[in-house]
C-alpha positions in Angstrom: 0.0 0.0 0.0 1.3 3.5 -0.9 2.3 5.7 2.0 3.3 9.4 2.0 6.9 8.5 2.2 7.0 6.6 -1.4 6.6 10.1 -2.8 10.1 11.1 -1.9 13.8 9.7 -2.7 16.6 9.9 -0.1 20.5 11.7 -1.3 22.9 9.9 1.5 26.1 10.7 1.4 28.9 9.0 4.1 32.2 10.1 5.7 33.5 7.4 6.8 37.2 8.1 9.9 39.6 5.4 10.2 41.8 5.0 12.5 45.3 3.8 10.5 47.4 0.6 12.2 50.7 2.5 12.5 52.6 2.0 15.9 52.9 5.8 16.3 50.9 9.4 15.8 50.6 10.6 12.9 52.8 13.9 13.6 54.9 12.4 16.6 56.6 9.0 18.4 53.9 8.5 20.8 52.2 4.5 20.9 49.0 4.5 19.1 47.9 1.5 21.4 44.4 1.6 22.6 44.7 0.1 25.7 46.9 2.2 28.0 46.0 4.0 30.4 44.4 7.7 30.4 47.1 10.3 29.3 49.9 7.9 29.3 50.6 8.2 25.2 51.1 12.2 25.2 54.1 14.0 24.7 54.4 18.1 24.0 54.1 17.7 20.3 50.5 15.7 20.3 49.6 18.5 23.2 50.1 21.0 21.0 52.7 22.7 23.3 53.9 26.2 22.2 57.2 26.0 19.9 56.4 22.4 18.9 57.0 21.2 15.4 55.1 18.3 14.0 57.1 15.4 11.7 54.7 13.7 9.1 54.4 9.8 9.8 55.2 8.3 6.7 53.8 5.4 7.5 50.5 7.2 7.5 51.0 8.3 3.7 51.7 5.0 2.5 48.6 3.4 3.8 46.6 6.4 2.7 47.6 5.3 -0.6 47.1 1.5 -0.1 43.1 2.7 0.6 43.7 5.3 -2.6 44.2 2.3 -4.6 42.3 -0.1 -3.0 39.1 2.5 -4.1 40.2 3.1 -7.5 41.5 6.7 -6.7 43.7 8.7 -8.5 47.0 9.4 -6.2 47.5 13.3 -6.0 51.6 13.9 -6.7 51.5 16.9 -4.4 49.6 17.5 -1.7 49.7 19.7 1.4 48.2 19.8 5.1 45.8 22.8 6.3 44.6 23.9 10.2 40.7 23.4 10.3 40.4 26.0 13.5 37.6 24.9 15.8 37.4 25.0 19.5 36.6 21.6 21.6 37.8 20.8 24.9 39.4 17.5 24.0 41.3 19.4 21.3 45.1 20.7 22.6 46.2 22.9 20.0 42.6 24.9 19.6 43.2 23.4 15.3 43.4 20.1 13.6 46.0 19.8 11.0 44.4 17.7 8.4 43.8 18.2 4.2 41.3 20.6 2.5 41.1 21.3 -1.0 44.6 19.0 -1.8 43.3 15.7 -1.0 46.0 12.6 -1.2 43.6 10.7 -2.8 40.4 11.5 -5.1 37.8 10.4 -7.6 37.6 6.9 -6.8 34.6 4.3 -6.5 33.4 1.0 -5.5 30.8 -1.1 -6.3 28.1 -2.4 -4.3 25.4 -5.6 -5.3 22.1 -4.1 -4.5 18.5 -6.1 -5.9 20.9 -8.5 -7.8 22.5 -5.8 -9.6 25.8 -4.0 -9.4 25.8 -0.4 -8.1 28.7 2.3 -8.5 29.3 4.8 -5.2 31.7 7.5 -6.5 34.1 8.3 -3.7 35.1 12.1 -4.0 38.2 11.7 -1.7 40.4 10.3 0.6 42.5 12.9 3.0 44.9 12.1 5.7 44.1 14.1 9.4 45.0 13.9 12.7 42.0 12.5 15.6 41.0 14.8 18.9 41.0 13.5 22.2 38.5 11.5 24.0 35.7 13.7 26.3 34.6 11.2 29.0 30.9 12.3 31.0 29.9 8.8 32.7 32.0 9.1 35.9 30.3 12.0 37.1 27.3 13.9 36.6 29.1 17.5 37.4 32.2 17.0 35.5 34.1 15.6 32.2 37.3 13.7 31.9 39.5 14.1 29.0 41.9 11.6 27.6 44.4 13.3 24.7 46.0 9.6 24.6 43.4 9.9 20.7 45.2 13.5 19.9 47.4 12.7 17.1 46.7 9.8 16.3 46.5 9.0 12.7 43.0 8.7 10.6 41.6 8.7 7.1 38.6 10.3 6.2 36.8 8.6 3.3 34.4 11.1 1.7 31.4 9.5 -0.7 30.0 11.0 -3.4 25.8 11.1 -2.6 24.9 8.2 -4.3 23.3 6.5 -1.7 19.5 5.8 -1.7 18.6 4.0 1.3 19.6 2.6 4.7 20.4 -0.5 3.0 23.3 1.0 0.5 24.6 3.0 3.0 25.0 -0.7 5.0 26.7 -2.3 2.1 28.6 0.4 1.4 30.0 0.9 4.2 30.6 -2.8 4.6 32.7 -2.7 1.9 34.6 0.1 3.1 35.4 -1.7 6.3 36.2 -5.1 4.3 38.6 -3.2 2.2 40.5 -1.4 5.5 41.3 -4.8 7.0 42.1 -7.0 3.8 44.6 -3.7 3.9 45.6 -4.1 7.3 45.4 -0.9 8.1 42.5 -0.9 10.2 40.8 -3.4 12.6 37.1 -2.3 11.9 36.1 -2.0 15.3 33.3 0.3 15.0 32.5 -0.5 18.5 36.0 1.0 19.8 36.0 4.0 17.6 38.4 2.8 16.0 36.3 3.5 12.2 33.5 5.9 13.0 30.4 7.1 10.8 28.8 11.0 9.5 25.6 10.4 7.1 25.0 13.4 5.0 21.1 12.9 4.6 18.6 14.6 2.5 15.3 14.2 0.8 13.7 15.4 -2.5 10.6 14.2 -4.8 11.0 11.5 -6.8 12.0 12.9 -10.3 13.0 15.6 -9.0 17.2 16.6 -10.0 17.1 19.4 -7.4 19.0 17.9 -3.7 17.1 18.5 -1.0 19.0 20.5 2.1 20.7 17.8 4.1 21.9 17.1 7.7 24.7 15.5 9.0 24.7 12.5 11.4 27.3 12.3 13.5 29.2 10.2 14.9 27.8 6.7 14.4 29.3 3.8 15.9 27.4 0.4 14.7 26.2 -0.7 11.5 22.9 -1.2 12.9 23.4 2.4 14.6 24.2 3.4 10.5 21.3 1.8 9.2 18.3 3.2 11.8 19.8 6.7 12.4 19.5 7.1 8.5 15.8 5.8 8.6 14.9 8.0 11.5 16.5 10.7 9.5 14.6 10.5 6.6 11.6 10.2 8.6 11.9 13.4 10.4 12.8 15.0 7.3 9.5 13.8 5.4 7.2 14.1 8.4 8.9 18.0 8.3 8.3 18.5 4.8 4.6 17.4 5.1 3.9 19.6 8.2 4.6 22.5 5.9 8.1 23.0 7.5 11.2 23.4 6.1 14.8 21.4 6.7 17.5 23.4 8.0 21.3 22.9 7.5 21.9 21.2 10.8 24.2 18.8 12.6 22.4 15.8 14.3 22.9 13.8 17.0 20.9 9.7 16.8 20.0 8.9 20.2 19.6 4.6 19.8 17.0 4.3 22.5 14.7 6.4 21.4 15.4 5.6 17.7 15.4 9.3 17.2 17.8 12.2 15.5 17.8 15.4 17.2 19.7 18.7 16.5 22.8 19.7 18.3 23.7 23.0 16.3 23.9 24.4 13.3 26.1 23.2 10.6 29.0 25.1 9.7 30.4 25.7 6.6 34.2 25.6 5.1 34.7 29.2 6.0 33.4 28.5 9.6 37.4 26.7 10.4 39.0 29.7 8.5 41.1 26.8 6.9 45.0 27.7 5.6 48.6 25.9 5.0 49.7 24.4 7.8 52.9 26.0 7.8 54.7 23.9 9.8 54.7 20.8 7.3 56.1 20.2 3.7 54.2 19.5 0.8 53.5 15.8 0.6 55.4 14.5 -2.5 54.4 11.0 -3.9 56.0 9.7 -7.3 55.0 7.2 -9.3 57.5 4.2 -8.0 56.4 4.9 -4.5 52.5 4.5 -6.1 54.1 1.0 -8.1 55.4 -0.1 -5.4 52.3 0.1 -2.9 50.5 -1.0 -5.8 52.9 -4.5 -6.2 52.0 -5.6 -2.4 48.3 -5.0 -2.7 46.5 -8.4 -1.4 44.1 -10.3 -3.4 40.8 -8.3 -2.7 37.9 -10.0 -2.3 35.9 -10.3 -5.1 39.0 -11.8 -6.9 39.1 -14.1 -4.0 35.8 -15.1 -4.5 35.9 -15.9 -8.0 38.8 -17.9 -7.4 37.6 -19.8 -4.6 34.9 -20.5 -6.7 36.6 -22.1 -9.5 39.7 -23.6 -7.8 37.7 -25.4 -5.1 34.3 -25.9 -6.7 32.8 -24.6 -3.6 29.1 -22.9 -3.9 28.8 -18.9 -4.7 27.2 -18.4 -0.9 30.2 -20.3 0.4 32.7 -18.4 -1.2 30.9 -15.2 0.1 31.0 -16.3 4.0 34.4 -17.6 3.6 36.2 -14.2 2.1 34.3 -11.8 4.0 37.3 -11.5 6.3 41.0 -11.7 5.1 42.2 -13.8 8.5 39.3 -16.2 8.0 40.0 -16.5 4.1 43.7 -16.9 5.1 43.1 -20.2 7.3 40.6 -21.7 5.2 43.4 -21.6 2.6 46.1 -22.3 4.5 44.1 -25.6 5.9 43.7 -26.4 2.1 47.6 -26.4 1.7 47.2 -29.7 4.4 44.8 -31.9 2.9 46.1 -35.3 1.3 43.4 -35.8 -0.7 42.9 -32.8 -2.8 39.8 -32.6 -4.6 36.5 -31.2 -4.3 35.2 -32.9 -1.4 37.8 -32.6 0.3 38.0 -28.5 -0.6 34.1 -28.4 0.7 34.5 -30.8 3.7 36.9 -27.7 4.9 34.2 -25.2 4.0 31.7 -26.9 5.9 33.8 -26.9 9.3 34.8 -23.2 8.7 31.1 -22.4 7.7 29.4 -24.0 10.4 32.0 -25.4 12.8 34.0 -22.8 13.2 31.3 -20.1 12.8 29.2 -21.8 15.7 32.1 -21.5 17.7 33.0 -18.4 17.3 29.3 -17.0 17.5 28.5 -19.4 20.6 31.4 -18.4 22.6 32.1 -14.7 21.4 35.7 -15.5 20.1 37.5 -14.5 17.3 39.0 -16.9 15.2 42.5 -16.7 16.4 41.4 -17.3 20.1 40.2 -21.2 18.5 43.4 -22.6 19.0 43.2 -25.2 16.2 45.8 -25.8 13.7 45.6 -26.2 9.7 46.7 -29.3 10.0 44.2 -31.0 12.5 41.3 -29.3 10.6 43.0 -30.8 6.9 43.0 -34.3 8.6 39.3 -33.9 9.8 38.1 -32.8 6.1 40.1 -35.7 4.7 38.6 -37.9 6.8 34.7 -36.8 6.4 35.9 -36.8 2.5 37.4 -40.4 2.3 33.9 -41.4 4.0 36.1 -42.6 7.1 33.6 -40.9 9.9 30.6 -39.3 9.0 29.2 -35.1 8.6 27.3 -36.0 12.2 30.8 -37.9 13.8 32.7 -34.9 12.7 31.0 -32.9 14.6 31.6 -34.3 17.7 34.9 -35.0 16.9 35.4 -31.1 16.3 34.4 -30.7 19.8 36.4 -33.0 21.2 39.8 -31.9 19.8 38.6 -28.3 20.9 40.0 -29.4 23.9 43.4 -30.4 22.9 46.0 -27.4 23.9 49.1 -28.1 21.5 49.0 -29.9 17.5 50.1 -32.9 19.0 47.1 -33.1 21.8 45.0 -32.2 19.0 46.2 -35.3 16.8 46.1 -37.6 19.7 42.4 -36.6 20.3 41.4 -36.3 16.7 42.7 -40.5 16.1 41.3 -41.4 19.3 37.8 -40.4 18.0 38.4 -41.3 14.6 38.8 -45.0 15.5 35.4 -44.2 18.3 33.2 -42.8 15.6 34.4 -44.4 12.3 31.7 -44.8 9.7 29.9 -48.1 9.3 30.6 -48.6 5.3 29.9 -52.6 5.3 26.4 -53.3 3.6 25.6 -56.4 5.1 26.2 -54.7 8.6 23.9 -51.3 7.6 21.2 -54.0 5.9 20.7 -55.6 9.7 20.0 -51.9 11.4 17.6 -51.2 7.9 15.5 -54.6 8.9 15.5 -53.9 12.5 13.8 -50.4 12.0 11.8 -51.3 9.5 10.3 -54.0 11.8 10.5 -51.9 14.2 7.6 -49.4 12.5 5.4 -51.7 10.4 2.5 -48.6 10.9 5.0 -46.1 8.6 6.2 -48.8 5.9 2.6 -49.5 5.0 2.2 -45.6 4.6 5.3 -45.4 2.9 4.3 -48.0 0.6 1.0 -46.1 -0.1 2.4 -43.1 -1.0 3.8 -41.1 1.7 7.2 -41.1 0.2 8.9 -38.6 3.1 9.1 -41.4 5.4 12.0 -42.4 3.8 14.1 -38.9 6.1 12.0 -40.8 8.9 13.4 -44.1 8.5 17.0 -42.7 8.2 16.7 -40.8 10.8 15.7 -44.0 12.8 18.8 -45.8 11.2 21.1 -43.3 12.3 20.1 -43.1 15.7 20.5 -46.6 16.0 24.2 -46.6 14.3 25.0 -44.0 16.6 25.4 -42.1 13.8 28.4 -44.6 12.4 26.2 -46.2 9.5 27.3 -44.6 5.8 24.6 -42.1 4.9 25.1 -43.0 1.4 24.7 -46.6 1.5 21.9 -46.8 4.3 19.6 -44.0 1.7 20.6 -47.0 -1.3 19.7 -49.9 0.9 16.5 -48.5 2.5 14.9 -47.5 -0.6 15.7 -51.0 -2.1 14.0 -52.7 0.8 11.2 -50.6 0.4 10.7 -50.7 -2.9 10.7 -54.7 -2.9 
């Protein structure tokens, strides 16, 4: 049913800060690391002390270019740093030195798959910047804390073009964003940590219309989920505004999740509003094309290449190849597992994407662990896919035989485990054994042949079922589906 809101067409635009992996701050030797405690990483440079010069971190420009080419950018040659001037209490110097109209990287795009088609989201650039400090107001309800251990440290800002149309592009844009940082390894994509944070640019028009609507920025989101709804609630307001007769202002918002509302904070400032210059304290940024070749030469294998070949050299389904490159580390492992298999072939290449896809994932999930806190090695899982392949144990035995080596602390507790099992659980394969427990069951259930025989042919996932269960799940799933159906049949 048509609603007021099909009328309109959303214009979302997203600026996407991420925090770069280098050891130190992006204009000083101070640690980058997370975890230390409150004003422990500072030194008079990040503080913006008086006299202080800042020293680019050119560790910072290389991965800026890593994420320039991993975006299909162009890579500016020369580029310089600015001051944006603002006032916040978390930031030292009373400026940020970060890049305004000479962006390191520019006019790139990726490509999205959206209603089973492909989608291009221009990005309009890439600039290198240093982050604030952290304000902290949930220790007390009369004062704020401030950690500057975040002042200096290094970030990119990744600037879309507004070719968004809904909550659900902005999602798998941004996904892709984030997939492409830690294929990279430059980021960790820990939204959760700040570590990658979130602006939507959001406006509304009529449909057909080529005029954008006046937009409102979004700050500071910190979830996909928290991407998704504040854009929704966004939109809303901005309709329901319309409709009343009102009019949008140039704003900056704030989405509060509880309430599943955006409010305004204050009003959006414009370019001139951080009376922008040269920093003057830093050189122009110089990048020739061997440094650009050379960052190019150690790119990794990006996903959708991965996927293809994943595809085609391990005959594995499209769906599987999508769960099992999602994430570089987990791609890594299943590949690396591969590289430990005897028997290389395709069952063998999907027995291993069924323990990373289900095993592994259920782990992980169940016990909120990442996948290098599952201590089990390439070889261990190789030897459990060769054995589901060669038919030795069965899909149901090598489950609980993934359980049970869970437990093992070193490779060779992990073998031991793994062949103790193996010889516990190892699949029944004899027919004349399996042909007993097909009798037995059938006897057994006299009421469900006859029905069988009448017509009711989904018995027969009954029946095996029953056979199973009795086997202890040993029997050949293979042979007892051959030798039930000829029973029946006779």
């Amino acid at each position: 049913m048509s609603t007021v809101y099909d009328k309109y067409e959303s214009v979302i635009g997203l600026e996407v800060h991420a925090q770069m992996k280098t050891n130190t701050k992006a204009f000083c030797r101070c640690s980058t690391d997370f975890h230390s405690s409150p004003n422990s990483n500072v030194c008079p440079i990040c503080l913006g002390y008086p006299g202080t010069l800042p020293v680019l971190n050119q560790e910072l420009v290389e991965f800026t270019i890593r994420m320039g080419l991993a975006t299909n950018c162009s890579i500016r040659e020369v580029s310089i740093f600015a001051r944006k001037n603002y006032f916040y209490p978390d930031l030292t110097k009373g400026y940020q030195i970060t890049q305004f109209d000479t962006p390191i990287c520019f006019d790139g795009h990726l490509h999205i798959q959206t209603d089973g088609k492909e989608k291009r989201i221009g990005i309009t650039r890439i600039h290198m910047e240093e982050d604030a400090g952290k304000s902290l107001h949930d220790f007390s309800d009369n004062d704020t804390l401030i950690d500057f251990n975040r002042c200096g440290v290094p970030l990119i800002e990744i600037v879309s073009e507004p070719d968004i149309r809904s909550s659900e592009e902005a999602y798998l844009y941004l996904s892709k964003i984030r997939q492409r940082l830690v294929y990279l390894g430059i980021n960790d994509g820990n939204l959760e940590e700040g570590s990658m944070r979130c602006d939507a640019n959001i406006s509304v028009r009529l449909k057909g219309t080529e005029e954008f609507g006046t937009r409102t920025e979004v700050k500071n989101l910190n979830s996909f989920k928290n991407v998704s709804e504040a854009i929704e609630a966004e939109i809303k307001r901005q309709i329901d505004l319309i409709e009343d007769g009102g009019k949008v202002s140039y704003q900056t918002m704030t989405y509060n999740a509880k309430d599943k509302k955006t409010t305004a904070t204050r009003s959006k400032e414009e370019a001139h509003d951080y009376r922008y210059f040269p920093e003057p304290d830093l050189v122009k940024v110089r990048v020739d094309k061997d440094w650009i070749s050379k960052v190019e030469n150690e790119l990794p294998e990006f996903p959708e290449a991965r996927r293809s070949r994943f595809i085609n050299e391990y005959s594995i389904s499209e769906s599987d190849a999508d769960e099992l490159t999602l994430d570089k580390f987990f791609a890594d492992k299943f590949e690396s597992t591969i590289g430990f298999l005897l028997n290389k072939n395709e069952r063998s290449y999907r027995s291993v994407a069924n323990i990373f896809r289900v095993d592994i994932k259920r782990i992980m999930n169940e016990q909120k662990l990442s996948l290098d806190e599952i201590h089990l090695t390439d070889k261990v899982l190789a030897m459990l896919a060769d054995s589901v392949s060669s038919g030795t144990i069965s899909a149901t035995a090598s489950k609980e035989i993934f359980n049970h080596i869970l437990k093992g602390k070193t490779e060779e507790e992990q073998i031991s485990i793994f062949k103790k099992s193996e010889e516990d659980l190892s699949q029944v394969s004899d027919n004349s054994e399996i042909e007993i427990i097909v009798k037995k069951i059938l006897a057994e259930n006299p009421g469900e042949v006859e029905r069988y025989k009448i017509g009711e042919k989904k018995l027969a996932g009954f029946f095996v079922g029953k056979i199973m269960q009795e086997s202890k799940g040993k029997a050949n799933p293979k042979i007892v589906n051959e030798l039930l159906i000829k029973i029946l049949e006779i």
